[in-house]
N, C-alpha and C positions, 0 to 999 in steps of 0.2 A: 302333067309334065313340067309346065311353068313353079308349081310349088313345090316340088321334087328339086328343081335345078337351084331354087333360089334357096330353100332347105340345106341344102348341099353345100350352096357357097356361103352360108349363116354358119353353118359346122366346122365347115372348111378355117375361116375366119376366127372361133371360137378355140380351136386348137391352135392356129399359130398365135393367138395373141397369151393365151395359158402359157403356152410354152416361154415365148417372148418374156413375160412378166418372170416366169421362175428365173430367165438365165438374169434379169436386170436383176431380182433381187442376189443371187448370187455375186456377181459385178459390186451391190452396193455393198454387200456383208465383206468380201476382201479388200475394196478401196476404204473400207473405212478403218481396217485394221491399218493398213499403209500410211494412213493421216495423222492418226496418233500413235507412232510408232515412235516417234521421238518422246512424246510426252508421257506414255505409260512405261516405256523401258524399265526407268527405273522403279517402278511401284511394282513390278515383280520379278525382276531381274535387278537388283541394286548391286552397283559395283563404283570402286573409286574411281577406274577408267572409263569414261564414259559410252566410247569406240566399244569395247567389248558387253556392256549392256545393252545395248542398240542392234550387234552382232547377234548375242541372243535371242534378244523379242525377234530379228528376224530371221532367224533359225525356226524358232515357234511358228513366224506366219509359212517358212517353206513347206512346214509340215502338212499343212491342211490343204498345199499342192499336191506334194510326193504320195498324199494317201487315195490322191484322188482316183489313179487308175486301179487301186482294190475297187472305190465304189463305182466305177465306169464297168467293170467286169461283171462286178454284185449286181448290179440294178439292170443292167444292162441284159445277164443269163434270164431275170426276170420279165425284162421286157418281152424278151424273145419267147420266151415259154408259158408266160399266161399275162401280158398284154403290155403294150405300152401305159398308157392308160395308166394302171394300177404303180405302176413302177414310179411314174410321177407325181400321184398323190405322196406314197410312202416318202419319196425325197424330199416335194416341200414342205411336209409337216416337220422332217427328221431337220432339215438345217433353217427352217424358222424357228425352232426349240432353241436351236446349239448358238443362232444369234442374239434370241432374246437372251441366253444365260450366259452371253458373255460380257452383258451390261451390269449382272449381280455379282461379277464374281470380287472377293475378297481380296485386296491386297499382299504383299510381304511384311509390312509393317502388322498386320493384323493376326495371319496364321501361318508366316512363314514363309516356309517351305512347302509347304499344303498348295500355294498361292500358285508358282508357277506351273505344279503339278496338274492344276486343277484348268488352269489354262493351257494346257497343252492336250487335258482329254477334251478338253471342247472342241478345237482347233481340228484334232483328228476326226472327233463325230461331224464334225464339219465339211470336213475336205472329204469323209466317206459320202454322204448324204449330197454335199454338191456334184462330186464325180459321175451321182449315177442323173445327175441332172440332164446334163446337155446331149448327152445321147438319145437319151429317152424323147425328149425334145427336139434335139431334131429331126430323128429319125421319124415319128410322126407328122411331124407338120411338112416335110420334103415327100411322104407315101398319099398324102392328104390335098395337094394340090395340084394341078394339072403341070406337062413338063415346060413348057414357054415360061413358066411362073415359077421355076425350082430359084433361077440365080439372085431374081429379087428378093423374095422369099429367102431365101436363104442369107442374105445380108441384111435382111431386114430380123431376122434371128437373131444372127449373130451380132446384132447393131444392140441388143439388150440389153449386156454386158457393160460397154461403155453407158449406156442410158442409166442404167443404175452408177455407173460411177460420179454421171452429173449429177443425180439425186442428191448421191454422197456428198457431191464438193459443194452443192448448194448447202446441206442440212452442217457441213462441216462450217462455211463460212456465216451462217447463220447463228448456232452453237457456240463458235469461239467469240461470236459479237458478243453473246450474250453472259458468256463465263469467259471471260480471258483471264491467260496466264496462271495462276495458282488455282482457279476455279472452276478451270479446265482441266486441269489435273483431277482435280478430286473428284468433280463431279460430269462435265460437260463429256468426255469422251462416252460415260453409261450412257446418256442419253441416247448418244447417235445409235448405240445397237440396238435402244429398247425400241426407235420408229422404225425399223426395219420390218416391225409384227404388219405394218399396211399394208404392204404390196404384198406380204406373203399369203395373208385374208382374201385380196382380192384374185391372186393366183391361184390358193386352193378352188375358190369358188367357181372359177372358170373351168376347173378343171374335173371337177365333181360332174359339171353338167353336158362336157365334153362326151362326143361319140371316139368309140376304139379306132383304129387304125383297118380302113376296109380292108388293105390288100395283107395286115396280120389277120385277118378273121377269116380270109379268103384262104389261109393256111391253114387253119384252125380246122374251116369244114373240109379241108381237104384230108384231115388229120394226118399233116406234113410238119406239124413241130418238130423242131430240131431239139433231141434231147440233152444230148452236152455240144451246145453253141461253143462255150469257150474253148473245149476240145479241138473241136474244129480250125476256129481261129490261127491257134497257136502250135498244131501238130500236122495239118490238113493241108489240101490242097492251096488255100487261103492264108497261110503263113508267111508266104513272100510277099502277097502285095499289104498282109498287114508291117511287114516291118518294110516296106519302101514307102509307105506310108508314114509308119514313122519317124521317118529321117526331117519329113518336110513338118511335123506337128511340134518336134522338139526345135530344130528350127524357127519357128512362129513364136513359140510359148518364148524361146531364150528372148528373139527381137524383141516381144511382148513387153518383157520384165524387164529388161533393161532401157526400154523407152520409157513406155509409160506408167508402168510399173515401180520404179525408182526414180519416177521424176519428183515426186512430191521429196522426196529425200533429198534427190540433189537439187531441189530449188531451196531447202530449207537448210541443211547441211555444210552444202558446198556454195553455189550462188547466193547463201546467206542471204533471202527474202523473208520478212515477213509473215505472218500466217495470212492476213487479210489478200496480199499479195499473190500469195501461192493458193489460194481458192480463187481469185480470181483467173487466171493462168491455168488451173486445171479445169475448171470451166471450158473454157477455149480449148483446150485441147484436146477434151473429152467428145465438144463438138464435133471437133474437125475430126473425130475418129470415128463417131458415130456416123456421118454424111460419107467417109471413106470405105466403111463395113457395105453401106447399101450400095454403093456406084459399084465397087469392084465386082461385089455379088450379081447385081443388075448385067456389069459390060461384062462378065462372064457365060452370060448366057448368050453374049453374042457371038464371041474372040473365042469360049474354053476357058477352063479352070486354072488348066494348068499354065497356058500366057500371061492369063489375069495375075495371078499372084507371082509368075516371077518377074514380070513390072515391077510391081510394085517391091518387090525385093531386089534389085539392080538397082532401083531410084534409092533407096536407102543405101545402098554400097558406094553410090557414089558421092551424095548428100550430107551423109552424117554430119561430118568433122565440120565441115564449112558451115554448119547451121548450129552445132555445137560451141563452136568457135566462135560463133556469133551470139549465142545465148549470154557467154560469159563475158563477152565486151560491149555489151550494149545497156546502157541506164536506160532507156526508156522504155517502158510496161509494154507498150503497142508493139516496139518491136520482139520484144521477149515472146510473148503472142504469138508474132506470126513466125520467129524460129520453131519454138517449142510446137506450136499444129501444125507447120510442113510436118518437121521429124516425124510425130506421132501420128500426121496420119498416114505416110507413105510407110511406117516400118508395122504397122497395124492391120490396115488394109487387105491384107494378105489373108486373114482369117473370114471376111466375106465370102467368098466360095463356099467354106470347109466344110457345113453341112452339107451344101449340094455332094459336092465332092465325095466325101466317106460314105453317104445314104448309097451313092449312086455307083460307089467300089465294091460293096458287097452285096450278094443276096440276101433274102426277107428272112430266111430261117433264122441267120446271125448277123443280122446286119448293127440290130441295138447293142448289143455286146462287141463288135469290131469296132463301129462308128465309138460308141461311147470309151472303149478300151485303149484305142488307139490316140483320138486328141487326149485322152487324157494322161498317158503315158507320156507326152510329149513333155510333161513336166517333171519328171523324173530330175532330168538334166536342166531344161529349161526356167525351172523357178528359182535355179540358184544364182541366176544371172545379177541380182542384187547384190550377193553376199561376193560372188565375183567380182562387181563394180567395185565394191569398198576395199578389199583387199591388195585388188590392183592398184589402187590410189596409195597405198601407205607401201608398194612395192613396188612398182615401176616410177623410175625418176622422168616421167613426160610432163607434161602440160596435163593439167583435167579433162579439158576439150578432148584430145587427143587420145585418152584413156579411154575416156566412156564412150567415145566414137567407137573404135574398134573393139572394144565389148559389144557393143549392138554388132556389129560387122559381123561375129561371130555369127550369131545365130543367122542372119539372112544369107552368109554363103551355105550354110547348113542347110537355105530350102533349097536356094537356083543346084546343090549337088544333089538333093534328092528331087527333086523337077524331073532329072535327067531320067527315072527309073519307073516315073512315074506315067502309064499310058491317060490319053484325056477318056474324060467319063461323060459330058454335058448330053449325053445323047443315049446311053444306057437306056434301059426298061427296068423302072423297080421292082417289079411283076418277077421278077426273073428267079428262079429255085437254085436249090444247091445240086450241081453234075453227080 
């Protein structure tokens, strides 16, 4: 019995940390396109206006967002119908390839037009391959451990993402110590996607030796597969609370993207900082968002899901501007610091729950295809919040502070009105079948 329990929590363990590692390296492979997004612009987007080369390459990175929920769906129908498990090997192999190949890829100056082209199918095998990631992952590791443990567990998931982006900002201020300026161009930006192959080694590994999902196998013998999951999803009984679901996921993804998402832009852009400066600073902020993913996730298993994240979305509504405001008038580093990780971790935060939360909205037949389809739909709208921040700057005659204040604003009144539609889950049975 004592080797069976201890067994179990070895398994247990081995899954959330697989899962864990694939969403970090996901995390590191898009903050690292965000870091060099100034510096590569022009090497395959070149243009005399500089604003519209920058607009591009961030066009390119929304794409590897907006393609995500085809692969949230894809990986997702597979989860559900012959295993979690299998669906997560296929994704980290599929977007460990598409980050190694985006360290080789050839410039404008070398093939062209070839160049951007060749950059954008990555981008997409990218964004397909990560989409079917985080579902797959969570929905296993949330069916994988006892319920007292879903809220921590769960922001300790979703804390991945940011964890890889500190990887990022470390390998980034590393990198540029080492190539600055011209020799970051040319060279130092490949570098960062080609370490990206570590964590994805160490993720495969874990996850090769990983046991399936008991309570999908427990469907298995019952031979209660759901045959068309997504069917379901999106025609079914399950159709309403998938889309009051995603009111609150596009919501998250926009606060997301216009926090800390476009922060390396607007510290490098706009508060015109340094590169050493602005690693250091997403550092910090990274942190602060990583310790805010675990706490929300954690005090939600005390309070609810649903109070947990519209705290922490109200605190951003009322926050922004004054920490914004503060960003842009303050010379000294320490304070810049502690503006920039309140904002990013109260407008953040919110995504802690989201695994418990989506595992514990649907049942086991489709829960990998809803959980995975659903956050990842959220960016549909959500990941344009960048390309929004910049537009608005060169079209509303405000203040900056003031601008990208209520761009973030956007998306957090976007959860607290889908809150409202939204019933709490912390207490569900994942066991539960399809009526």
């Amino acid at each position: 019995m004592m080797n069976n329990s201890a067994n179990s929590i070895k398994t247990n363990k081995m899954i959330v940390l697989g899962s864990w590692l694939g969403w970090a390296l996901d995390g590191y492979d898009l903050v690292l396109m965000l870091f060099v997004i100034s510096s590569v612009s022009q090497l395959f987007f070149p243009a005399e206006d500089q604003k519209l080369s920058l607009l591009a390459t961030f066009a390119t990175y929304a794409i590897t967002l907006v393609v995500r929920p085809l692969g949230g769906a894809l990986f997702g129908i597979i989860g559900d119908k012959v295993g979690r498990k299998r669906a997560m090997i296929i994704t980290i192999i599929g977007f460990s390839i598409a980050t190694f190949s985006t360290g080789l890829l050839p410039t404008w100056q070398i093939v062209g037009i070839l160049a951007p082209m060749l950059l954008i199918i990555l981008r997409f095998s990218q964004g397909l391959f990560a989409g079917g990631e985080w579902g797959s992952g969570a929905v296993i590791s949330m069916e994988s451990v006892p319920k007292p443990s879903r809220g921590l567990v769960s922001g300790f998931i979703q804390s991945g993402f940011p964890f890889g982006f500190l990887i990022a900002s470390v390998a980034y201020w590393i990198v540029s110590s080492l190539y600055q300026n011209a020799a970051f161009t040319e060279i130092g930006w490949r570098i960062m996607f080609f370490t990206g192959i570590i964590p994805s080694l160490l993720a495969l590994i874990l996850r090769l030796k990983m046991n399936e999902s008991e309570i999908w196998v427990e469907k298995l013998k019952q031979k209660s597969i759901e045959k068309t999951p997504l069917k379901k999803v999106v025609s079914g009984i399950h159709r309403r609370p998938f889309f009051m679901a995603l009111i609150i996921t596009t919501g998250l993804m926009y606060a997301y993207y216009a926090s800390i998402g476009f922060m390396p832009t607007l510290l490098s852009d706009y508060v015109h900082l340094g590169r050493s400066e602005i690693a250091v600073i997403m550092t910090a902020v990274t942190v602060s968002s990583i310790i805010g993913y675990i706490f929300s996730g954690w005090i939600s298993q005390k309070i609810g899901r649903i109070k947990t994240i519209g705290i922490f979305s109200a605190l951003t509504v009322i926050l922004t501007i004054p920490l914004m405001v503060g960003l842009y008038h303050t010379s000294s580093i320490f304070e810049r610091i502690f503006c920039t990780s309140i904002l990013v971790m109260i407008a953040t935060s919110g995504f802690g729950p989201m695994p418990a939360f989506l595992s514990e909205k649907f049942p086991t037949q489709i829960r990998n295809t809803s959980a995975g389809f659903v956050f990842n739909s959220g960016l549909i709208i959500g990941a344009w919040a960048p390309l929004v921040a910049i537009e608005m700057s060169s079209k509303i005659n405000w203040p900056q502070p003031f601008i990208f204040g209520a761009n973030l604003m956007i998306g957090c009144i976007m959860v607290l009105i889908g809150l409202k539609f939204n019933p709490e889950t912390k207490n569900a049975d994942l066991r539960v079948t399809i009526s």
